[in-house]
N, CA, C and O atoms as a GROMACS GRO file, in nm:
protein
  412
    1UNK      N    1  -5.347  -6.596  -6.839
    1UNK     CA    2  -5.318  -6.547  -6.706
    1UNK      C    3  -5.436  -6.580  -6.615
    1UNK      O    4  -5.542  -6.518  -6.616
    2UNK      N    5  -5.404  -6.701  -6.524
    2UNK     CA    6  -5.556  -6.692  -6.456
    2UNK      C    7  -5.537  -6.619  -6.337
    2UNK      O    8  -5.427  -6.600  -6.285
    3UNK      N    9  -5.650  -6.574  -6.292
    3UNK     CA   10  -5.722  -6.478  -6.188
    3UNK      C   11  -5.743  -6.558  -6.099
    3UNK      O   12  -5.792  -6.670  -6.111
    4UNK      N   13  -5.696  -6.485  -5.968
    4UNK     CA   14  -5.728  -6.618  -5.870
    4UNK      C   15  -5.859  -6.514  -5.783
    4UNK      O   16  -5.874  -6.395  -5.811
    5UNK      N   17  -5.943  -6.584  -5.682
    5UNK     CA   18  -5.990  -6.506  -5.608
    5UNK      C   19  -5.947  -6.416  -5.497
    5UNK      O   20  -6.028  -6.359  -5.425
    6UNK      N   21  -5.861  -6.408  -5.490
    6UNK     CA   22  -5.804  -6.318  -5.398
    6UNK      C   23  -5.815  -6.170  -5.432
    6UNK      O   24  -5.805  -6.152  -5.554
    7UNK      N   25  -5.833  -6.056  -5.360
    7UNK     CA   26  -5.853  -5.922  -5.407
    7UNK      C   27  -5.775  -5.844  -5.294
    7UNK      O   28  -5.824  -5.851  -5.181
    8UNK      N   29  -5.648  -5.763  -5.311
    8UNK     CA   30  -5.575  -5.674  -5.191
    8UNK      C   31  -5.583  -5.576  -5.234
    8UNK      O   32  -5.588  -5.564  -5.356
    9UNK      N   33  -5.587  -5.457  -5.143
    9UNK     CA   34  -5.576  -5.334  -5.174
    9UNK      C   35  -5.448  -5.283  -5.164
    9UNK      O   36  -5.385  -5.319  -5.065
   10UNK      N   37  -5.368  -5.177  -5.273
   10UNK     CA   38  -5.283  -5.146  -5.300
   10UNK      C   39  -5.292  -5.037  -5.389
   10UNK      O   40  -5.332  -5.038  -5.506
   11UNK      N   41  -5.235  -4.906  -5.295
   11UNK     CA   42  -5.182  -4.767  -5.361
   11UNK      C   43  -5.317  -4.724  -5.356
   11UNK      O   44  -5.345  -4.642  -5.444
   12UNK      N   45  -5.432  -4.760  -5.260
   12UNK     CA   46  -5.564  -4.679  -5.264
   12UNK      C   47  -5.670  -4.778  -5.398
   12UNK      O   48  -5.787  -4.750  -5.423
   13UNK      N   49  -5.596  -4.881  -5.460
   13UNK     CA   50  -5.716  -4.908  -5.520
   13UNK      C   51  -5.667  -5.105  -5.546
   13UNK      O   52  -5.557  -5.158  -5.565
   14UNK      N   53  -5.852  -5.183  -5.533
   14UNK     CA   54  -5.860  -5.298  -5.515
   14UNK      C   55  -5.749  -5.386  -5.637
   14UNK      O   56  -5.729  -5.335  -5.746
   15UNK      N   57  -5.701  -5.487  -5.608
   15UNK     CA   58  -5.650  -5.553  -5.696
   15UNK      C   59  -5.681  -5.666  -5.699
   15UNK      O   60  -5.692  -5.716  -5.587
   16UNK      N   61  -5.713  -5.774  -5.836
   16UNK     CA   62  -5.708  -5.920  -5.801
   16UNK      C   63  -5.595  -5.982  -5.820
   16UNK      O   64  -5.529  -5.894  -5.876
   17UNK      N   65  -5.522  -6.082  -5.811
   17UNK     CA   66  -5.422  -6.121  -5.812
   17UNK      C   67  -5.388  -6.236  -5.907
   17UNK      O   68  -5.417  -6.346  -5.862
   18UNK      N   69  -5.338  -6.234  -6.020
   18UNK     CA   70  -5.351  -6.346  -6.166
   18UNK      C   71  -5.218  -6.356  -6.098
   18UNK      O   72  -5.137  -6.283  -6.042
   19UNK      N   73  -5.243  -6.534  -6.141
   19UNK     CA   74  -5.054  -6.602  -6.159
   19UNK      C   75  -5.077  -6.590  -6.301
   19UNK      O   76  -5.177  -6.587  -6.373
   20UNK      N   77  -4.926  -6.582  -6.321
   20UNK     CA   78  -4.852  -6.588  -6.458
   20UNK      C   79  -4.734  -6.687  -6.454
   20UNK      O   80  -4.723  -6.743  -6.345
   21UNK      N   81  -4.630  -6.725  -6.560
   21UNK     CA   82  -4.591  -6.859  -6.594
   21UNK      C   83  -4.424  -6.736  -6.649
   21UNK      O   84  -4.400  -6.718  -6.768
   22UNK      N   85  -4.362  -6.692  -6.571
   22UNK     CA   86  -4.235  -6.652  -6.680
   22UNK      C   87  -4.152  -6.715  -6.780
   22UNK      O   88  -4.066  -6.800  -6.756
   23UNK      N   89  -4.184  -6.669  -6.898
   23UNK     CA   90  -4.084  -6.809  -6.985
   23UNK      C   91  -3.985  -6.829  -6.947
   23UNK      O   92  -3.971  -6.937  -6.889
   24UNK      N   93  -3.860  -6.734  -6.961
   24UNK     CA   94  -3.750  -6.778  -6.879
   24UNK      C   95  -3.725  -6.838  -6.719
   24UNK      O   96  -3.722  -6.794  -6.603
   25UNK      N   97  -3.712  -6.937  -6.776
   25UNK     CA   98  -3.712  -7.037  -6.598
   25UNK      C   99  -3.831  -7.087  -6.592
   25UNK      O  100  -3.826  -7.186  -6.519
   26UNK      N  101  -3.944  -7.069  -6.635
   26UNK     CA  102  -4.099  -7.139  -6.607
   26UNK      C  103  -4.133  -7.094  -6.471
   26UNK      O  104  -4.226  -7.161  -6.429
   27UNK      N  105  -4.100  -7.019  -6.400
   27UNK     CA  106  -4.134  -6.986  -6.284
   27UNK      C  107  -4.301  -6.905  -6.290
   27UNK      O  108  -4.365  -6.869  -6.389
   28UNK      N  109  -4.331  -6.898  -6.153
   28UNK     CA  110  -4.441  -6.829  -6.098
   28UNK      C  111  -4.411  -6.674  -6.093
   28UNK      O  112  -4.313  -6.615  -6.047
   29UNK      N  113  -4.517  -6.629  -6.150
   29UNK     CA  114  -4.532  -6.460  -6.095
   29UNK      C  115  -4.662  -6.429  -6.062
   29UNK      O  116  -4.763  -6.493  -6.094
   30UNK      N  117  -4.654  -6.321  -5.992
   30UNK     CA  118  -4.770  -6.231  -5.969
   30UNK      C  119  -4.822  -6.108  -5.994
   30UNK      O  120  -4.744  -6.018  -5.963
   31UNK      N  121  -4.936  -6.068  -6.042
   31UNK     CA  122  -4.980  -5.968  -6.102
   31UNK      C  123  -5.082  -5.897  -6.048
   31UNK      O  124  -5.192  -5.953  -6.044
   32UNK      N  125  -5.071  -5.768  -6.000
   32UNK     CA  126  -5.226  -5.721  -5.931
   32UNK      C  127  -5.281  -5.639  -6.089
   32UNK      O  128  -5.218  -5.559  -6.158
   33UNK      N  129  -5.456  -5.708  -6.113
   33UNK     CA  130  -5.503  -5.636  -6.196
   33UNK      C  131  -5.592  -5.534  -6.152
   33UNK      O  132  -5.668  -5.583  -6.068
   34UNK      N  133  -5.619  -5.399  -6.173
   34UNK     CA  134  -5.711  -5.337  -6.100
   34UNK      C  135  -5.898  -5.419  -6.130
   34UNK      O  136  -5.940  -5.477  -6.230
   35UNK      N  137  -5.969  -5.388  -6.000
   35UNK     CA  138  -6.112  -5.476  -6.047
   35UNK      C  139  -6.194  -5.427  -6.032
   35UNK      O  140  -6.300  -5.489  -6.022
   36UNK      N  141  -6.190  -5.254  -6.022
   36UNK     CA  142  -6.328  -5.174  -6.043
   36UNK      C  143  -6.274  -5.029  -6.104
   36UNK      O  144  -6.163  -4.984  -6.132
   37UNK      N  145  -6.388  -4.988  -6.109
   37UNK     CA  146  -6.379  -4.796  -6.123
   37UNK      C  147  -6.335  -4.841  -6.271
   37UNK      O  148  -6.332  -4.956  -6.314
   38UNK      N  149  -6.295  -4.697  -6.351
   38UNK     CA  150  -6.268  -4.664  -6.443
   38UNK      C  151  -6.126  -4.767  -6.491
   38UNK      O  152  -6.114  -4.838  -6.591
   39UNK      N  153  -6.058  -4.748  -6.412
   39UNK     CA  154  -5.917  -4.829  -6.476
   39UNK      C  155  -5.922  -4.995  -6.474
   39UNK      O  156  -5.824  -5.067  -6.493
   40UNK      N  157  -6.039  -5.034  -6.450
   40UNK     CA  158  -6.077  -5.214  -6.423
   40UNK      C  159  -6.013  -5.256  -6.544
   40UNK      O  160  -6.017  -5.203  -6.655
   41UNK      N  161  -5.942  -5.377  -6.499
   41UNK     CA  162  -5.861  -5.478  -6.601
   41UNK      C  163  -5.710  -5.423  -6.650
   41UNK      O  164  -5.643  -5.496  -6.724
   42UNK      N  165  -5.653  -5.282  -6.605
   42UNK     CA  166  -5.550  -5.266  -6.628
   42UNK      C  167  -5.459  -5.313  -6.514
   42UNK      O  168  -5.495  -5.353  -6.403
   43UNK      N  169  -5.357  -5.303  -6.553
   43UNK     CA  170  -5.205  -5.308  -6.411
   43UNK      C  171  -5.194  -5.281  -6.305
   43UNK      O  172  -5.125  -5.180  -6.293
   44UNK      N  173  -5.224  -5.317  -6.225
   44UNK     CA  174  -5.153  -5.200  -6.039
   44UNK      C  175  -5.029  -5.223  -6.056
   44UNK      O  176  -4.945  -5.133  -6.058
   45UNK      N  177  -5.003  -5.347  -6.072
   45UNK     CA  178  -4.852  -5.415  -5.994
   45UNK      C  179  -4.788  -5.510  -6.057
   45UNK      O  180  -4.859  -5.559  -6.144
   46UNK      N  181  -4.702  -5.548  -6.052
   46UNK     CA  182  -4.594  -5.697  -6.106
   46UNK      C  183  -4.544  -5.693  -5.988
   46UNK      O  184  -4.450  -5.618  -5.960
   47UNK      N  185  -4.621  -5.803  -5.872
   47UNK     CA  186  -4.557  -5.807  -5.712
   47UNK      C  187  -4.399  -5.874  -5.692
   47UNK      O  188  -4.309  -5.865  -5.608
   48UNK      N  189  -4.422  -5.953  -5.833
   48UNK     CA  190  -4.307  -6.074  -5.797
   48UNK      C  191  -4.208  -6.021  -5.980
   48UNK      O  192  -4.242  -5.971  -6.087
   49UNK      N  193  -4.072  -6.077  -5.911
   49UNK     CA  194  -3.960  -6.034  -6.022
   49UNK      C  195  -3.873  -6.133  -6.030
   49UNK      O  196  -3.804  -6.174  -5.936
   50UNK      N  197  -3.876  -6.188  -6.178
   50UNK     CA  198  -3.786  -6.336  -6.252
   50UNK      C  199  -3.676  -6.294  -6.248
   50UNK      O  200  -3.622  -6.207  -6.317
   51UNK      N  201  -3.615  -6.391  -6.115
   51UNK     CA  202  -3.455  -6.372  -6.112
   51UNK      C  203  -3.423  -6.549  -6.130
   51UNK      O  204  -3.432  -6.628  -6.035
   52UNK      N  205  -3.387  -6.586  -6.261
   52UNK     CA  206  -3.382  -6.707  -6.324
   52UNK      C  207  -3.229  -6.754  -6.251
   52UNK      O  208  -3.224  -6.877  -6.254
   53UNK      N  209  -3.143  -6.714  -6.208
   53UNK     CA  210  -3.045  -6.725  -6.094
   53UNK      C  211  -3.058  -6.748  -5.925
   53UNK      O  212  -2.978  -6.783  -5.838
   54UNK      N  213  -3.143  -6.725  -5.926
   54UNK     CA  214  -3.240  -6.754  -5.759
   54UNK      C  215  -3.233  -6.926  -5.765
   54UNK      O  216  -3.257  -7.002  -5.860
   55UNK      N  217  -3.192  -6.956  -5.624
   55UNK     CA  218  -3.255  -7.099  -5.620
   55UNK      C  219  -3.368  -7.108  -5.529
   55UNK      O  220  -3.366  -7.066  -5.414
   56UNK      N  221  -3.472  -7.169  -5.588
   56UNK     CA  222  -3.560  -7.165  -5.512
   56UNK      C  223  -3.646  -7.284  -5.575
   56UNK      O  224  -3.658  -7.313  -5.694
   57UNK      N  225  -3.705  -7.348  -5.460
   57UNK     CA  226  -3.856  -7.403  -5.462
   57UNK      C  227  -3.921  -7.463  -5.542
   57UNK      O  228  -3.916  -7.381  -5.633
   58UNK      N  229  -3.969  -7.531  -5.575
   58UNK     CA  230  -4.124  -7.494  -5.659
   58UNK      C  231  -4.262  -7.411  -5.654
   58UNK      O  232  -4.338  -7.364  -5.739
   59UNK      N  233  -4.258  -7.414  -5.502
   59UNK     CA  234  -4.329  -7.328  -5.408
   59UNK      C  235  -4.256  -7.152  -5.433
   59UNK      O  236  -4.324  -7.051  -5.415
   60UNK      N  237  -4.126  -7.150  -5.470
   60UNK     CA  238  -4.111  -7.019  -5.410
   60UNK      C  239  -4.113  -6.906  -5.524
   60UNK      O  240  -4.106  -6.940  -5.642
   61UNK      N  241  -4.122  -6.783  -5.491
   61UNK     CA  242  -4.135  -6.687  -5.586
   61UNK      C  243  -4.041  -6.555  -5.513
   61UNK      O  244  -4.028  -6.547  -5.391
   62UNK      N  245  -3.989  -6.469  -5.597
   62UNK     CA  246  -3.936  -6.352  -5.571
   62UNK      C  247  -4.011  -6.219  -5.553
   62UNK      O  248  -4.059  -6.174  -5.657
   63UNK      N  249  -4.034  -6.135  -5.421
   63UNK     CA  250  -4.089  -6.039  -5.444
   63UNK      C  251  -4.054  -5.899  -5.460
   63UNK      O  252  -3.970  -5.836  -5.396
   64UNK      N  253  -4.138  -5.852  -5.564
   64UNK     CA  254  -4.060  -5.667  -5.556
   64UNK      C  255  -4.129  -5.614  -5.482
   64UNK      O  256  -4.251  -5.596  -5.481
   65UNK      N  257  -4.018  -5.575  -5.388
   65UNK     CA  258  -4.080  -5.497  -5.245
   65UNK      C  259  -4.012  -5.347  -5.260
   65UNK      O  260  -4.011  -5.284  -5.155
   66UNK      N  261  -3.956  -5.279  -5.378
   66UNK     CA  262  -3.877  -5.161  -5.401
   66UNK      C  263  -3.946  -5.075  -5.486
   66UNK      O  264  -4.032  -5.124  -5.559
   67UNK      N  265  -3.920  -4.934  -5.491
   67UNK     CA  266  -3.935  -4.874  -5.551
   67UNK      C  267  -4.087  -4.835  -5.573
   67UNK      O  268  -4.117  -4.784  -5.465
   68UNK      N  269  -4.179  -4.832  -5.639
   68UNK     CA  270  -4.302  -4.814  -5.698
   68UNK      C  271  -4.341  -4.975  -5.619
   68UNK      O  272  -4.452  -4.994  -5.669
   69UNK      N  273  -4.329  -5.032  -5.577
   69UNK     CA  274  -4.366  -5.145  -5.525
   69UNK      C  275  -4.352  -5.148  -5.378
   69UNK      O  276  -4.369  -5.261  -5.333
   70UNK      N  277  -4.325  -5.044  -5.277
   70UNK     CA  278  -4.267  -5.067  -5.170
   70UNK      C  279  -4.410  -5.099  -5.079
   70UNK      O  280  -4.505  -5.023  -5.096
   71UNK      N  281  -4.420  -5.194  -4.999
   71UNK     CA  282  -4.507  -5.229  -4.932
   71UNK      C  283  -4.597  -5.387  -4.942
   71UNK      O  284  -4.661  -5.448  -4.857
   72UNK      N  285  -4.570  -5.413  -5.072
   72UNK     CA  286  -4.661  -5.483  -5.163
   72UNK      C  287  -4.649  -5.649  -5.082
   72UNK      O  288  -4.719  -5.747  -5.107
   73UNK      N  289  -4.545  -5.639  -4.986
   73UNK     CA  290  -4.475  -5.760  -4.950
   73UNK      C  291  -4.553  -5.803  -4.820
   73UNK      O  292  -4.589  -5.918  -4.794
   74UNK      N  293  -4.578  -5.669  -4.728
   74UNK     CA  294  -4.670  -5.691  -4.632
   74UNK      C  295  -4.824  -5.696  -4.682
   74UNK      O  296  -4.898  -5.772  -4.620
   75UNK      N  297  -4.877  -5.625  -4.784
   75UNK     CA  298  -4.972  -5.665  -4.862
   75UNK      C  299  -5.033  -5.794  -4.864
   75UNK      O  300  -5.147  -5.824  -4.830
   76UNK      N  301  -4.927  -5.877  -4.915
   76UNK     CA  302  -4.922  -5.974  -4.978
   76UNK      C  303  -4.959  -6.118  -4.856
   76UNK      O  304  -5.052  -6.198  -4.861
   77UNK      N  305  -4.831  -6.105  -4.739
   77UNK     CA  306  -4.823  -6.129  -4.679
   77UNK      C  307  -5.037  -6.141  -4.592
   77UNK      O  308  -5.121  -6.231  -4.589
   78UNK      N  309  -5.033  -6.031  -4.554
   78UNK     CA  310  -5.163  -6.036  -4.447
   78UNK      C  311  -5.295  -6.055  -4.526
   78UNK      O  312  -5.405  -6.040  -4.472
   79UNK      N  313  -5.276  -6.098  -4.689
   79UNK     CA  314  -5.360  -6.117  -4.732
   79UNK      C  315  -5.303  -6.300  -4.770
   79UNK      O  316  -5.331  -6.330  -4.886
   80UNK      N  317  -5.258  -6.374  -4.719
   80UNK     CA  318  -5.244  -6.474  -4.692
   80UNK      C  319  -5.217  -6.532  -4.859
   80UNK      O  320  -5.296  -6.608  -4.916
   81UNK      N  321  -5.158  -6.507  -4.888
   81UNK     CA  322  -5.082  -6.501  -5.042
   81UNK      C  323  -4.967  -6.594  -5.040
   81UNK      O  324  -4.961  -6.714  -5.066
   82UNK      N  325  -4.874  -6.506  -4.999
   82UNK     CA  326  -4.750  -6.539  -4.996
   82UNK      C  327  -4.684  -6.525  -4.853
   82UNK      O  328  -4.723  -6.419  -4.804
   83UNK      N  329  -4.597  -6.594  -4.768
   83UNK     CA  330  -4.542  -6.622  -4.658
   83UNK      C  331  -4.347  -6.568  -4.698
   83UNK      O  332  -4.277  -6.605  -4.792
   84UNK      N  333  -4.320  -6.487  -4.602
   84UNK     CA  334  -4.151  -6.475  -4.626
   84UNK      C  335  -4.093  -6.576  -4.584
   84UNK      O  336  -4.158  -6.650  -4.510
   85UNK      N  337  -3.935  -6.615  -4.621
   85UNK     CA  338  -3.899  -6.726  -4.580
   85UNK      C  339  -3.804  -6.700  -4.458
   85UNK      O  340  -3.781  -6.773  -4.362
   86UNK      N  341  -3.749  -6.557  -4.493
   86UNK     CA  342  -3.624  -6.499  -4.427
   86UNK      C  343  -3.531  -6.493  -4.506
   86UNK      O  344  -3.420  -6.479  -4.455
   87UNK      N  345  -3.536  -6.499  -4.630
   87UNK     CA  346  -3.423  -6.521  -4.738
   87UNK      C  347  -3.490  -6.438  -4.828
   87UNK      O  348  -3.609  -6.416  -4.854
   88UNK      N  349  -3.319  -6.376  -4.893
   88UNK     CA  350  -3.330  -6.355  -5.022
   88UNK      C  351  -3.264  -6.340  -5.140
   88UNK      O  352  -3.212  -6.448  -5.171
   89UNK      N  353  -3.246  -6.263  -5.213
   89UNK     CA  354  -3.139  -6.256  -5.368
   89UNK      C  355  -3.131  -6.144  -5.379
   89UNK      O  356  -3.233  -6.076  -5.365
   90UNK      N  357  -3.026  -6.092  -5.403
   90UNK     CA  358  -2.945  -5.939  -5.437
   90UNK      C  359  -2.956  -5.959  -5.591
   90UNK      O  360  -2.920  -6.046  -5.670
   91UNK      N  361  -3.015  -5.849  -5.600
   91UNK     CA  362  -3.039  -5.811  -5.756
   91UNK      C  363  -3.042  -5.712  -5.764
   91UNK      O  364  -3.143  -5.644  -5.746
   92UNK      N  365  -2.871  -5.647  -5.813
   92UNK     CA  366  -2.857  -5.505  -5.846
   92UNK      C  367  -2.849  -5.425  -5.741
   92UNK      O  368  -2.755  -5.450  -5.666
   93UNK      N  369  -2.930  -5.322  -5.704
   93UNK     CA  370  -2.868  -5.248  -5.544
   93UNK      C  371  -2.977  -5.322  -5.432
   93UNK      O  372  -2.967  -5.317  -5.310
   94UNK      N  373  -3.061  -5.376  -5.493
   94UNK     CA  374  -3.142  -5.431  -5.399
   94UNK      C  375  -3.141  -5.589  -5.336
   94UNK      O  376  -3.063  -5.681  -5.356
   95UNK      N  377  -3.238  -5.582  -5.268
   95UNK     CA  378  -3.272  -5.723  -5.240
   95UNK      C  379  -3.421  -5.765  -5.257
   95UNK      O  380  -3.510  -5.690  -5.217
   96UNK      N  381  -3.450  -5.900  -5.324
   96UNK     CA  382  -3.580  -5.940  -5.331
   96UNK      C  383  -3.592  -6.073  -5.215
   96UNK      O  384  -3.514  -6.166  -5.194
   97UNK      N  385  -3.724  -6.038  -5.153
   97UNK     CA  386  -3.767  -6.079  -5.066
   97UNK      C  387  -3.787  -6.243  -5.129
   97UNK      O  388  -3.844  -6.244  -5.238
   98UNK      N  389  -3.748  -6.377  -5.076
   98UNK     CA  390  -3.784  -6.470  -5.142
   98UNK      C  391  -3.887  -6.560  -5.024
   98UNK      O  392  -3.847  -6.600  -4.914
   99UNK      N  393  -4.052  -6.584  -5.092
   99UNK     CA  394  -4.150  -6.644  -5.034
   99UNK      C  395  -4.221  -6.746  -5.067
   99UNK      O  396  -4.243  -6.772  -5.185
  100UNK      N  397  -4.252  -6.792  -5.002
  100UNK     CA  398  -4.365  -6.938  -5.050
  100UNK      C  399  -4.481  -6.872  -5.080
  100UNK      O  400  -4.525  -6.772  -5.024
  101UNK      N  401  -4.538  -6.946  -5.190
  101UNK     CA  402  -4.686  -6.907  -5.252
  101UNK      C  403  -4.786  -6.969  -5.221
  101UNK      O  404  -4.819  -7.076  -5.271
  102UNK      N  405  -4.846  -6.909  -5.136
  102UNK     CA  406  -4.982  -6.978  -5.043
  102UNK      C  407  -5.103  -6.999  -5.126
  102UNK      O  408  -5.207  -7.040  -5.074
  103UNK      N  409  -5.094  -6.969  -5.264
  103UNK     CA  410  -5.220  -7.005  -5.366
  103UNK      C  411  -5.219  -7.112  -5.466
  103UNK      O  412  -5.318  -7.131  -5.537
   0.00000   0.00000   0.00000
């Protein structure tokens, strides 16, 4: 999982941001790891969600902007990450935000 330099804050505490490789589909994901205090190197987040039915990109990735994740998209966004396209994929009651990956 590499670590990129990027660091956003989310839910009150710093995150760095590792791409990951989903087996199914080979696609891109994103991961906030926490990078200080006591909980350093565990989980904040799984920003992005493998919907292997999505058409998209090579560039593009799916984001979870729901639930325990709500916000993560403008996060993401003003930390010059990821860009929305205006599109997205219904998955289940929701919708995932689908964006280009600015890293």
């Amino acid at each position: 999982m590499p670590a990129t330099d990027k660091i956003v804050e989310f839910c009150g505490f710093k995150g760095r941001i590792h791409k990951e490789k989903y087996t199914e589909g080979n696609r891109t994901g994103l991961l906030l790891i926490i990078e200080d205090g006591e909980e350093a190197g565990e989980l904040l987040a799984t920003a992005s969600v493998n919907l292997p039915e999505a058409e998209l990109a090579e560039d593009e990735i799916c984001i979870k902007n729901w639930s325990e994740n709500e916000g993560i998209l403008d996060v993401l966004q003003d930390a010059g990450i990821i860009q929305a396209t205006g599109r997205s994929v219904r998955t289940g009651y929701v919708s995932a935000p689908i964006c280009k990956l600015l890293i």
